[in-house]
N, C-alpha and C positions, 0 to 999 in steps of 0.2 A: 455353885457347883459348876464345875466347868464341863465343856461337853463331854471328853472321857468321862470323865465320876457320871455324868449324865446317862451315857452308856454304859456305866458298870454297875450302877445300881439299876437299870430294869434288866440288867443279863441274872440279878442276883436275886431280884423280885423273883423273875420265871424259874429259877434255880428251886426259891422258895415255895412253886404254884403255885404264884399268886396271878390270879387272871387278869390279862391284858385290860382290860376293862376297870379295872381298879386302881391298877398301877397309872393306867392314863390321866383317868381322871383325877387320881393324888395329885400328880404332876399339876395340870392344869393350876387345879386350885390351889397350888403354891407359885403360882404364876410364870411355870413355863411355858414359854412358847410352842403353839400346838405343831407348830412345821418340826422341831429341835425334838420332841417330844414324839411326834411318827418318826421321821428318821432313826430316834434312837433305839426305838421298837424294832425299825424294820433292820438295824443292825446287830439288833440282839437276836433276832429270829434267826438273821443268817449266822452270824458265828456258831450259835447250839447247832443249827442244821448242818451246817458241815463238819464241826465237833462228831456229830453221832453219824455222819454219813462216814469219817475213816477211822474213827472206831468201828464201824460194822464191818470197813474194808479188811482194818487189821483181825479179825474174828475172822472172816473168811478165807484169808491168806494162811492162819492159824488150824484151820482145819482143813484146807486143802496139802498143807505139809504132813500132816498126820495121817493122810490117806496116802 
C-alpha cells in the first residue's frame, strides 16, 4: 500500500471510530513503519480537522445571512 492508500485508510478507520490506538497498532503488526504510520495519523487528523473547522465556517456564514 502505498503512502496515499496509507493515508486513506486511517482517514477511513477514524471515519469508521475506530480508535487511533488500534488502527496503529494494526499497522504495526502488518509491518509498517511506525515513522509512515504517525505521519499518516497526524495527516489524517489534520484533513478531518479542517474538513469540520469549514464546515462549521460554512454553518456560520449560513446563519449570519439568515439574520
Amino acid at each position: 500500500m502505498p503512502r496515499q492508500q496509507l493515508s486513506d485508510y486511517v482517514k477511513e478507520q477514524f471515519n469508521q471510530d475506530i480508535p487511533v490506538h488500534i488502527i496503529r497498532d494494526t499497522l504495526l503488526e502488518k509491518g509498517w513503519n511506525i515513522i509512515d504510520v504517525d505521519e499518516a495519523i497526524t495527516d489524517a487528523r489534520n484533513e478531518i480537522s479542517s474538513a469540520k473547522t469549514k464546515s462549521n465556517l460554512k454553518e456560520t456564514e449560513k446563519e449570519e445571512i439568515k439574520q
